[in-house]
C-alpha positions as CSV (number, residue, x, y, z in Angstrom):
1,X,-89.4,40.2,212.2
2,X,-86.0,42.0,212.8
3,X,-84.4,41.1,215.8
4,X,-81.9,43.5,216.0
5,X,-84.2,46.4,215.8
6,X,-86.9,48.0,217.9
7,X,-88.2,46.5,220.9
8,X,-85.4,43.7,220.9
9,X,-82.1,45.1,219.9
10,X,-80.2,41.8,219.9
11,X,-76.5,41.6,218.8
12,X,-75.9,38.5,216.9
13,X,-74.7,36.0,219.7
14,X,-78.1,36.8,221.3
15,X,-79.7,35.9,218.2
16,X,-77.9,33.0,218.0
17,X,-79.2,31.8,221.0
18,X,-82.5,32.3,219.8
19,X,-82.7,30.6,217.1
20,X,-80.4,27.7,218.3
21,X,-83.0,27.2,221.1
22,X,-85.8,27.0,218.8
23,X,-84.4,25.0,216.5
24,X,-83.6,22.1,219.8
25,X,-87.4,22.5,220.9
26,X,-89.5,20.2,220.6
27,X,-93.4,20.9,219.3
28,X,-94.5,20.0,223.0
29,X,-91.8,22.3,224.1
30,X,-92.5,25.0,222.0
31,X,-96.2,24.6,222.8
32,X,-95.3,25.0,226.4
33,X,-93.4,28.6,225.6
34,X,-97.1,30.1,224.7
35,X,-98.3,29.4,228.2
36,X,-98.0,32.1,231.3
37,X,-99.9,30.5,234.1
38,X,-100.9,31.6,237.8
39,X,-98.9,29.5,239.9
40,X,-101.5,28.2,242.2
41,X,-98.8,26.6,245.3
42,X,-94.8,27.1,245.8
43,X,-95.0,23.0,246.4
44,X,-92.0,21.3,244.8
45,X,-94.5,18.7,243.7
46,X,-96.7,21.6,241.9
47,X,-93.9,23.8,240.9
48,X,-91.9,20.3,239.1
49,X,-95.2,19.7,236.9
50,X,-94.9,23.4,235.9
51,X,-91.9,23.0,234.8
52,X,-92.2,19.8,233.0
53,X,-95.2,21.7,230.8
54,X,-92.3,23.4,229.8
55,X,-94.2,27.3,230.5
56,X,-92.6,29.9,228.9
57,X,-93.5,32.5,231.8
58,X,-95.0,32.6,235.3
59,X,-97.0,34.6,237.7
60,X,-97.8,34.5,241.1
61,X,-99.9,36.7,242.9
62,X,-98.7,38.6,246.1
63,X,-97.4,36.5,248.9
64,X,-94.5,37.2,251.2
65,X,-91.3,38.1,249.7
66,X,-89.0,35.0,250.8
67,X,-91.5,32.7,249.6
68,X,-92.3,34.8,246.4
69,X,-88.6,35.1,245.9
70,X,-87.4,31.5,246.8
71,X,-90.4,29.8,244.1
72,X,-88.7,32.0,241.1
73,X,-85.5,31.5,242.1
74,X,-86.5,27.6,242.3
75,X,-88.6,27.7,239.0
76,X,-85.4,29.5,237.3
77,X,-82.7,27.3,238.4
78,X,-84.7,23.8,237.0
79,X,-86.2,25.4,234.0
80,X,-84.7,24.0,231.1
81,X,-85.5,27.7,229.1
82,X,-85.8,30.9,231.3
83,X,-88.7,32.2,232.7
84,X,-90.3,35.5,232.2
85,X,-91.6,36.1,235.7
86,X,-94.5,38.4,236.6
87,X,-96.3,40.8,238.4
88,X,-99.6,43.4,238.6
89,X,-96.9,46.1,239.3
90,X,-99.6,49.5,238.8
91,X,-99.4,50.8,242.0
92,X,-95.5,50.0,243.4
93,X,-93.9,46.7,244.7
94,X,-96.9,45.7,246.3
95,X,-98.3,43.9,243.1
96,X,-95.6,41.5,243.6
97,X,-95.0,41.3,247.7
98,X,-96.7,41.8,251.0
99,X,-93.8,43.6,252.0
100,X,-92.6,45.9,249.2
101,X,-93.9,49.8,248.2
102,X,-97.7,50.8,247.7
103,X,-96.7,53.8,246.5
104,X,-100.5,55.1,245.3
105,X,-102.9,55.0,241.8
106,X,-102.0,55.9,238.8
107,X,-104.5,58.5,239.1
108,X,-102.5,59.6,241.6
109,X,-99.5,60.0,240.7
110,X,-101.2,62.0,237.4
111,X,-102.7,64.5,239.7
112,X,-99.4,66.0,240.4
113,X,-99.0,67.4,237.4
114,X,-95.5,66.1,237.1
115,X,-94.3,62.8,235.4
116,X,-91.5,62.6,237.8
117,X,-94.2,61.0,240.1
118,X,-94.6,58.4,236.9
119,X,-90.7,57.7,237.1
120,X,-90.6,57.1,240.7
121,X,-93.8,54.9,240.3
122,X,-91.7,53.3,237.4
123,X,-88.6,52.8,239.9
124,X,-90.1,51.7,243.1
125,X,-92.1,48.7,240.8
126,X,-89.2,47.9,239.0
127,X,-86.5,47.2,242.2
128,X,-89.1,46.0,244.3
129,X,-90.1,43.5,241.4
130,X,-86.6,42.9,240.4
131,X,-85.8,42.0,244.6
132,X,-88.5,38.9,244.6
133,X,-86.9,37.9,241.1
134,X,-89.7,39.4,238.9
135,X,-88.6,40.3,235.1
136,X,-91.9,41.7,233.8
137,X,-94.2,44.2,235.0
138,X,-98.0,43.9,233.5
139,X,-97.9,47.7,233.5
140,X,-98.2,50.5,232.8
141,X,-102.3,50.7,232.0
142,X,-102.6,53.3,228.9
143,X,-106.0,53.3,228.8
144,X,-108.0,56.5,228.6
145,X,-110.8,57.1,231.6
146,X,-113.3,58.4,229.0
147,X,-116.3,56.7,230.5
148,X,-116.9,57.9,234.5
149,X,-119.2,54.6,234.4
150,X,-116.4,52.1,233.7
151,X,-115.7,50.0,236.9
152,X,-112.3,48.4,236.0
153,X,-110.3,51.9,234.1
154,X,-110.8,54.3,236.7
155,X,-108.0,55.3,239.2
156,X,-105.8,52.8,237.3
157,X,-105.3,55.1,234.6
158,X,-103.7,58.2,234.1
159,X,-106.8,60.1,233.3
160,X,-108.3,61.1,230.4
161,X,-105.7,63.6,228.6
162,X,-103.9,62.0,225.8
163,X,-100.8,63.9,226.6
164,X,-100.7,63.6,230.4
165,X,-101.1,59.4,229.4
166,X,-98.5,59.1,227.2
167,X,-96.1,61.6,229.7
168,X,-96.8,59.7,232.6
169,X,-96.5,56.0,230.9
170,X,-93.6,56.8,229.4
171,X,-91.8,58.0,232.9
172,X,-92.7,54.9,234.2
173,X,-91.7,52.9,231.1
174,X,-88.5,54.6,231.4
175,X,-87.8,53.5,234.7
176,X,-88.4,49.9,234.1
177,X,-86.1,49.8,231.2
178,X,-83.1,51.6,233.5
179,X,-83.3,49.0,235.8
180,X,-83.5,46.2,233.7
181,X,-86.7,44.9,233.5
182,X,-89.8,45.5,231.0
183,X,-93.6,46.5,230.9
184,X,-96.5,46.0,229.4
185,X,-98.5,48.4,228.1
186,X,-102.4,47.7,228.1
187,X,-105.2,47.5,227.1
188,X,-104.9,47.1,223.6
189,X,-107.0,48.2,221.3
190,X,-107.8,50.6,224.6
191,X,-110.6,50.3,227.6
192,X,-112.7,53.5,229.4
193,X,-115.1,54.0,226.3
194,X,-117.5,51.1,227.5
195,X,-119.0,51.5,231.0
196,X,-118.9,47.5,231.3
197,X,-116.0,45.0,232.2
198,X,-113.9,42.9,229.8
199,X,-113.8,40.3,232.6
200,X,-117.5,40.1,232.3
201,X,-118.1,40.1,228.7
202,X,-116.3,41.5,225.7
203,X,-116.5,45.5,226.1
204,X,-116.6,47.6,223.1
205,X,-114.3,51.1,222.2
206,X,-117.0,52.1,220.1
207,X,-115.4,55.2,218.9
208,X,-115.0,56.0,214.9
209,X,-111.5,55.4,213.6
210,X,-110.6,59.1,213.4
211,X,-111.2,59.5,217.1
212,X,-108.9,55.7,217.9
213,X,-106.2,57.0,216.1
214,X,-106.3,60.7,217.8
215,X,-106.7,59.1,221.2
216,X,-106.2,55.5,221.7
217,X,-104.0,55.1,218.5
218,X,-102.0,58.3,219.6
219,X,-101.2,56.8,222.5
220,X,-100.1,53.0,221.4
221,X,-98.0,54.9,218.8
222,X,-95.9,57.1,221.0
223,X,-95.1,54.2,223.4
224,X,-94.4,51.8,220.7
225,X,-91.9,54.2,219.6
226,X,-90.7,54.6,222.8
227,X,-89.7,51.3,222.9
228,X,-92.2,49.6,224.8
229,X,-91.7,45.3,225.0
230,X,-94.9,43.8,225.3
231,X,-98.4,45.1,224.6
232,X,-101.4,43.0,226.4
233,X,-104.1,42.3,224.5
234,X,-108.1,43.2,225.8
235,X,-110.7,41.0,225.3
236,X,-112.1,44.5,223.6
237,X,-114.0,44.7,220.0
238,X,-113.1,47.8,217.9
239,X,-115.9,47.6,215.2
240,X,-115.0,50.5,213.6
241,X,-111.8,48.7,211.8
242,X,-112.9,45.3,212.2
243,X,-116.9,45.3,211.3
244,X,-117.8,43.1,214.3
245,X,-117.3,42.9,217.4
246,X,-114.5,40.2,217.9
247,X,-112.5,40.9,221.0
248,X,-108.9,42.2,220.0
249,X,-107.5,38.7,221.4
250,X,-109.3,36.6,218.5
251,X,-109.3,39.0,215.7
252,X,-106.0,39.1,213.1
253,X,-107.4,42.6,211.6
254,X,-106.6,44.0,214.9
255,X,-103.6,42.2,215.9
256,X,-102.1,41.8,212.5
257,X,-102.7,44.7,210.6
258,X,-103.8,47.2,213.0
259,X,-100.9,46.8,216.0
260,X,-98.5,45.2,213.5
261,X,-98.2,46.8,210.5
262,X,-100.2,50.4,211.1
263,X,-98.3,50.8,214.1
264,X,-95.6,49.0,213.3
265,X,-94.9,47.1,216.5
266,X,-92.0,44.3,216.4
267,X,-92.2,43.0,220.0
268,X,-94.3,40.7,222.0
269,X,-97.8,40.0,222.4
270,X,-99.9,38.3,225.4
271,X,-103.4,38.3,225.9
272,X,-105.3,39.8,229.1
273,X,-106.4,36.5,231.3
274,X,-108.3,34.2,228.9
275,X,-110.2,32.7,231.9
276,X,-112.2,36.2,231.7
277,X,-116.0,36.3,229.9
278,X,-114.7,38.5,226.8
279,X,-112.5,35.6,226.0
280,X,-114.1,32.5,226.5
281,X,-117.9,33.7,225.4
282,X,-116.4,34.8,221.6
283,X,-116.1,30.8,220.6
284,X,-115.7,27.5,222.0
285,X,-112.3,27.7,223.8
286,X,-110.9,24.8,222.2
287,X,-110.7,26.7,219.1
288,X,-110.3,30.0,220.9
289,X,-106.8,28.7,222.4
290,X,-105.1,27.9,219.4
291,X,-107.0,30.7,217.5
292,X,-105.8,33.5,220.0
293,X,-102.0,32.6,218.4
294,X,-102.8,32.1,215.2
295,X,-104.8,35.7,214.7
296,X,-101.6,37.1,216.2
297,X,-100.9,37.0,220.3
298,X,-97.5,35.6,220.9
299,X,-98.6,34.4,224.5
300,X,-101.9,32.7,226.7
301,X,-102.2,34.3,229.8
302,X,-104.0,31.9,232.8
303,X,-106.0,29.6,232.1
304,X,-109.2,27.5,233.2
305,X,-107.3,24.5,233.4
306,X,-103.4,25.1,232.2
307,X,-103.3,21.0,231.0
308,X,-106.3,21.0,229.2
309,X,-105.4,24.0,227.2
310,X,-102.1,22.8,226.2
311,X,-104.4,20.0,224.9
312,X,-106.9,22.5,223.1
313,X,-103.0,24.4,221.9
314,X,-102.1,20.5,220.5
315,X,-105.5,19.8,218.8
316,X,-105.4,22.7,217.2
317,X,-102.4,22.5,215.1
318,X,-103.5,19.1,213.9
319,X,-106.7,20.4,213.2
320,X,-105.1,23.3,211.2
321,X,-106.5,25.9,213.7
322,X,-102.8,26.9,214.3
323,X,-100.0,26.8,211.8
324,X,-96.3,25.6,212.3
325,X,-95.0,28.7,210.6
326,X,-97.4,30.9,213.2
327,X,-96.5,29.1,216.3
328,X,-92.7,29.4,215.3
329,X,-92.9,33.1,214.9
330,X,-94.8,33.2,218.3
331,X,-92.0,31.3,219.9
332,X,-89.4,33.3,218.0
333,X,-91.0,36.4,219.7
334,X,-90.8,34.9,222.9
335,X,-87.3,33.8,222.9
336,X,-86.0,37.5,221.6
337,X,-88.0,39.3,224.4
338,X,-86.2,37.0,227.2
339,X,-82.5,37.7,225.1
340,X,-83.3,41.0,225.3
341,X,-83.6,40.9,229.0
342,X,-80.4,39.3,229.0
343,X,-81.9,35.9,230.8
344,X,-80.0,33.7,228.4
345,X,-76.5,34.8,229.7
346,X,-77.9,35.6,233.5
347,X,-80.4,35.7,236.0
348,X,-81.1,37.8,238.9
349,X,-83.1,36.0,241.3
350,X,-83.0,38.9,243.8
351,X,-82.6,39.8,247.5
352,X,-86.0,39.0,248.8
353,X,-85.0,42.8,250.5
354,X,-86.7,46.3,249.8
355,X,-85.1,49.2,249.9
356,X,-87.3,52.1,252.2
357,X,-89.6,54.5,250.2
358,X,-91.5,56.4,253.5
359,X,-90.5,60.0,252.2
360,X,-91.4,59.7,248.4
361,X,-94.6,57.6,249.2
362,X,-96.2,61.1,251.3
363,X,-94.7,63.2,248.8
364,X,-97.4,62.0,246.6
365,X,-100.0,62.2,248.6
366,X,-98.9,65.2,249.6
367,X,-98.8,66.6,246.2
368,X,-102.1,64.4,244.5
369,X,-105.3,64.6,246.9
370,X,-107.6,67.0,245.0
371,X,-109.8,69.6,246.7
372,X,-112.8,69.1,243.8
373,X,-115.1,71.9,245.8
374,X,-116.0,73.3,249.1
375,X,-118.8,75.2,248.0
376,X,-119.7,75.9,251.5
377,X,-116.1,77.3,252.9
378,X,-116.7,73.5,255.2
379,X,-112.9,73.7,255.6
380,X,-110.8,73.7,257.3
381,X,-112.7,71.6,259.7
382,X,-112.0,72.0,263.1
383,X,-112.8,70.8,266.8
384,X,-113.6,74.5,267.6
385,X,-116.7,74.5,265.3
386,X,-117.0,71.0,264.0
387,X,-116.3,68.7,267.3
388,X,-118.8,66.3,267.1
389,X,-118.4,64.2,264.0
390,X,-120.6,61.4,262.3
391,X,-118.1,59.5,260.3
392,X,-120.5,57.1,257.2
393,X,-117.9,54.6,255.6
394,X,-119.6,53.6,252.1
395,X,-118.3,50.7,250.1
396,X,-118.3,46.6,251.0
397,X,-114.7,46.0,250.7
398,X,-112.3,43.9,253.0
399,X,-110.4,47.4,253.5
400,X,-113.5,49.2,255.5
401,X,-112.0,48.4,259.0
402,X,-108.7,49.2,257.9
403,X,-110.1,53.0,256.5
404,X,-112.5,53.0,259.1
405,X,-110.2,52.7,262.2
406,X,-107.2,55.1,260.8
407,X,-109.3,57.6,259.7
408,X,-111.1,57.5,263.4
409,X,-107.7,57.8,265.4
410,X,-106.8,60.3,262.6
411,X,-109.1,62.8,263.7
412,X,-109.9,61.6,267.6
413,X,-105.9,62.7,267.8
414,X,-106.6,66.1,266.9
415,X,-109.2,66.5,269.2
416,X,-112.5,65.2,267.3
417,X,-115.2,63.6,268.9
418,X,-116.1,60.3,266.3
419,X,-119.2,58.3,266.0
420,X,-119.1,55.9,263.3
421,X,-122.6,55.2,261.6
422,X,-124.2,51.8,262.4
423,X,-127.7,51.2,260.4
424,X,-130.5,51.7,262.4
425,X,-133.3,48.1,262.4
426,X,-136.0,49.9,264.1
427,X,-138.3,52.5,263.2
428,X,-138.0,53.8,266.9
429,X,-134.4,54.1,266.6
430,X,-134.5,56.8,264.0
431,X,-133.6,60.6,265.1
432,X,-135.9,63.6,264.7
433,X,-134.2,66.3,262.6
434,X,-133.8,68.6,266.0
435,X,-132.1,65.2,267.1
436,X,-129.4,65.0,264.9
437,X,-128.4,68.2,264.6
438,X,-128.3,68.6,268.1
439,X,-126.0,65.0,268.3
440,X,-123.6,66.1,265.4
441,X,-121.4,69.1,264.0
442,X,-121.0,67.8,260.9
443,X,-121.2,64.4,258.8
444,X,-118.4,63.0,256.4
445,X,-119.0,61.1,254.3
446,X,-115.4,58.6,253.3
447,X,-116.0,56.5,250.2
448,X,-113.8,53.9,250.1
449,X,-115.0,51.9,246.9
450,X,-112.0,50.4,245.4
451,X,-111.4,49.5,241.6
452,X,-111.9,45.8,241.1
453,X,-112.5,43.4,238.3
454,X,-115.5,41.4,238.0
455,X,-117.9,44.4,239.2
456,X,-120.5,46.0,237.0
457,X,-120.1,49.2,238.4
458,X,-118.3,51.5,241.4
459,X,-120.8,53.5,242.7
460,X,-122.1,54.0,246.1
461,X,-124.9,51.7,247.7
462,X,-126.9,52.8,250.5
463,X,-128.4,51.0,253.8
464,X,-131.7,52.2,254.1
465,X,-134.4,51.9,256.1
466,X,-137.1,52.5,253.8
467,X,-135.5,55.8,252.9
468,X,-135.4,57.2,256.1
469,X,-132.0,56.0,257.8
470,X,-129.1,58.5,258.8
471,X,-127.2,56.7,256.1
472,X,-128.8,58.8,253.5
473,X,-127.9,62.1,252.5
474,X,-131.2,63.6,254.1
475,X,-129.5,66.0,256.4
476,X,-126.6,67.9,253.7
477,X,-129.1,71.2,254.5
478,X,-129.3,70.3,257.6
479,X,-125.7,70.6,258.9
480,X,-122.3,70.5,257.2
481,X,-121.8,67.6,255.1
482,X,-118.2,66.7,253.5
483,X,-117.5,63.5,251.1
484,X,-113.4,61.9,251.1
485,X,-113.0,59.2,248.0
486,X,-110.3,57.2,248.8
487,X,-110.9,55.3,245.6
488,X,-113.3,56.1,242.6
489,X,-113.2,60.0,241.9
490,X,-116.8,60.2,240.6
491,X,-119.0,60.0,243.7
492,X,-120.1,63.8,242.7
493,X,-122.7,61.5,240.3
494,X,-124.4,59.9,243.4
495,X,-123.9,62.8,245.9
496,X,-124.6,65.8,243.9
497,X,-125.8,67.7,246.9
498,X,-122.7,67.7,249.2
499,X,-121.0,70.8,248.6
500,X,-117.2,69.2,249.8
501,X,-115.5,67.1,248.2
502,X,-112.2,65.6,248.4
503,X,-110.7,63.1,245.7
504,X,-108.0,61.2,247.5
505,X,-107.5,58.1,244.7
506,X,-105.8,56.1,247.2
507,X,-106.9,54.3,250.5
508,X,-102.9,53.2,251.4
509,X,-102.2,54.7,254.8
510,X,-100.3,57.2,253.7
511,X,-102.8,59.1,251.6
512,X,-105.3,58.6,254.2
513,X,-102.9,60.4,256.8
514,X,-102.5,63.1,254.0
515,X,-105.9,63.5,253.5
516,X,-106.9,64.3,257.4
517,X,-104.2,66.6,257.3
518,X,-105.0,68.5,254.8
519,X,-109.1,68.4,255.8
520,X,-107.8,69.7,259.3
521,X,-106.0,73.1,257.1
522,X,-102.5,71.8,258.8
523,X,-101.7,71.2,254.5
524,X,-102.7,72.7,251.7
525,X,-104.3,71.1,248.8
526,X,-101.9,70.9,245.6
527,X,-103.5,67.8,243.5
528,X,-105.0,69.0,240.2
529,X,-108.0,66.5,238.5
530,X,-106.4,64.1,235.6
531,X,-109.9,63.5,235.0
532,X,-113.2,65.5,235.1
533,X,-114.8,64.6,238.8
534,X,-118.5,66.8,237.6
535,X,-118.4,63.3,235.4
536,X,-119.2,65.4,232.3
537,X,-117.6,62.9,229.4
538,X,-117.3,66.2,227.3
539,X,-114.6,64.3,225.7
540,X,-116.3,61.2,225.0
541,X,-118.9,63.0,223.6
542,X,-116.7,65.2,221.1
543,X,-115.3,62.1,220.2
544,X,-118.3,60.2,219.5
545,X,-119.7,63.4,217.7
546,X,-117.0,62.5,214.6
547,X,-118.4,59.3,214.2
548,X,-120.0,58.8,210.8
């Protein structure tokens, strides 16, 4: 590898201190440097045993931003080699504090049309990140939303356009790099083919080399070039180079001549969370630790149990699983990317303060939520002929009572009369048809299923009373019937027969407050689709068409 060129660019005295801090590690030391765990408490106690392991990065899931702030700060200042320090930063600051910027999807910001949005995704991440002490974003996801099936791609993704992908991530890439931190891109070799998860098993991009390298391979390549730090690695098979269907994280065809030399990328390489099914179901994992750096990743992200893989990391270089000469060049790697963020000559442990991003937060919304159709000229929906309302929140999620009460003062503040559905027990509760019409103006319908790992699908679920409660989409001939998705943008495939529909990709309060707005005709609707919402994979389906 060449240190001084592409992702790295190190002048000599950074190089320097590369390889005069490799050459002073010990093999326990430089066995520690391939581990990036969750820290699991911000106890001295806890946070002193990570640091004797001697981790060469660390991530913490959201918590308040003092506390967030003060445990890097305190893991930076006692660590004998400097941390790369991490967050899920997709969607704004919020990946890494309570406090900082949901700014919206990444579906979102692609249905403005304009990869400014992706910049000030890019920005807001970045400084809110950079304020708690965080150096590395796990961001921006590149893969493409071919499959409307997939639970885990989805609104996390920039669509399914190859050019509106690589636009958008590298806006947001961009931004990172001017303020100092970097990104990584993800999901190599690329997720949204499969409809399954890759925490749940090891998912398959089934498409024929041709169409990888027109799509998926299109898009590595332009970010690569762009200068891009880190690619994560899926726990995703690509049998059309490889032959089987070993996940990206264990296969050397894929990481070493595929990524390395096909698409020539220098700079580092982690895997996706090896606690996850597609990992730990391709081989025992105490050859599938060492294995995963010696086929090519540079870095172990999580673990089941951080000691005992450290063990499984040992044991394998004495059972010639792992090579000296490999786990040098992985340290080597790891070393130049945290020069090139200029950690060996100083840190910034951040404020713990965020700056204020109200105005650019409903510009998005403003500009994103997507009128998909109104085939029966519903809207604008008023109190004057649409008073009395029937509000049905579909999805299980945590959020419901959040989305359920704004959305209800929402529209009881511009004169609405609400009723929220609550599923009927009885047979004698149910309504006649004259009964319901003459109880309600109009039903909506807001789907607030949010993307999440470990789910096998996204779709809606109904409460039914044998088939005949209100919940049910019995009554769209009936009277007016509207659907709002304030997460997954496919509904269309379960509700086919409601003739409005409003993709909002979001349920942060902002886009919810946007959303009413616009329902109510006080805004218009600007966002434009970044994937097809009729769930037609027309794409997927060309694609597939040039397999052999």
């Amino acid at each position: 590898m060449n240190l001084k060129q592409k992702p790295f660019y190190l002048d000599d005295d950074a190089i320097q201190w590369v390889q005069e801090t490799l050459s002073h590690l010990s093999l326990d030391e430089k066995i520690g440097q391939l581990f990036l765990p969750i820290g699991y408490s911000t106890e001295p106690e806890y946070l002193d045993h990570l640091i004797s392991l001697g981790i060469g990065g660390l991530f913490f899931r959201p918590g308040e931003a003092t506390e967030v702030q003060k445990t890097y700060q305190y893991m930076q200042e006692n660590s004998k080699i400097p941390l790369l320090t991490t967050a899920n930063l997709e969607d704004g600051g919020n990946g890494a504090a309570f406090e900082a910027t949901a700014y919206g999807r990444q579906m979102a910001v692609a249905a403005t049309g304009d990869s400014r949005d992706a910049y000030t995704l890019g920005k807001i991440a970045a400084r809110d990140g950079k304020a708690v002490g965080v150096n590395w974003g796990f961001s921006p996801v590149i893969d493409l939303d071919f499959n409307f099936r997939n639970p885990i791609t989805n609104v996390r993704t920039y669509g399914s356009q190859v050019h509106h992908v690589i636009e958008n991530a590298k806006a947001y890439t961009q931004a990172f790099h001017d303020n100092g931190l970097m990104t990584s891109i993800k999901h190599f070799p690329g997720d949204g083919v499969d409809e399954r998860d890759q925490h749940l098993l090891t998912s398959i991009n089934s498409l024929s080399m041709p169409a990888w390298r027109k799509t998926f391979g299109r898009v590595y390549q332009e970010l690569i070039d762009y200068g891009s730090k880190a690619v994560m690695i899926g726990h995703i098979a690509l049998p059309a180079y490889t032959g089987d269907e070993m996940p990206a994280t264990l296969s050397p065809e894929l990481l070493q001549n595929l990524l390395r030399k096909e698409l020539g990328f220098n700079g580092l390489t982690i895997t996706d969370a090896s606690p996850m099914v597609g990992f730990g179901a391709a081989m025992k994992r105490r050859e599938a630790v060492p294995y995963a750096i010696q086929a090519g990743c540079d870095m172990l992200l999580f673990n089941r149990v951080l000691e005992e893989d450290i063990q499984f990391m040992k044991d394998g270089i004495t059972n010639g699983i792992l090579t000296l000469e490999r786990l040098d060049e992985a340290v080597t790697r790891i070393l130049a990317t945290k020069a090139s963020l200029g950690l060996h000559l100083h840190i910034e442990h951040g404020s713990g303060q965020f700056e204020n991003y109200e105005q650019e937060q409903n510009e998005l919304a403003d500009r994103s939520i997507t009128l998909v159709k109104d085939d029966q000229n519903l809207l604008p929906l008023t109190p004057k002929h649409h008073k009395r309302l029937l509000i049905q929140i579909l999805g299980g999620f945590e959020s419901n009572s959040r989305v359920t009460k704004q959305v209800t003062s929402e529209l009881k503040s511009r004169g609405f009369d609400v009723t929220i559905y609550e599923p009927e027990t009885n047979f004698w509760e149910l309504d006649t048809v004259q009964d319901f019409t003459n109880k309600y103006d109009a039903v909506l319908y807001i789907a607030n299923v949010e993307n999440a790992s470990n789910q096998t699908v996204a779709r809606i679920n109904w409460h039914t009373l044998f088939g005949l409660g209100n919940n049910l989409p019995w009554f769209v001939k009936e009277i007016p019937t509207a659907l709002i998705s304030f997460g997954n943008p496919y509904h269309i495939f379960d509700l086919p027969m409601v003739d409005t529909v409003i993709n909002a990709y979001c349920n942060y309060e902002h886009f919810i407050k946007a959303t009413i707005a616009k329902l109510t005709g006080e805004t218009s609707f600007k966002g434009i689709s970044p994937i097809n919402p009729f769930c037609d994979n027309h794409i997927l389906k060309e694609l597939r068409h040039e397999n052999p």
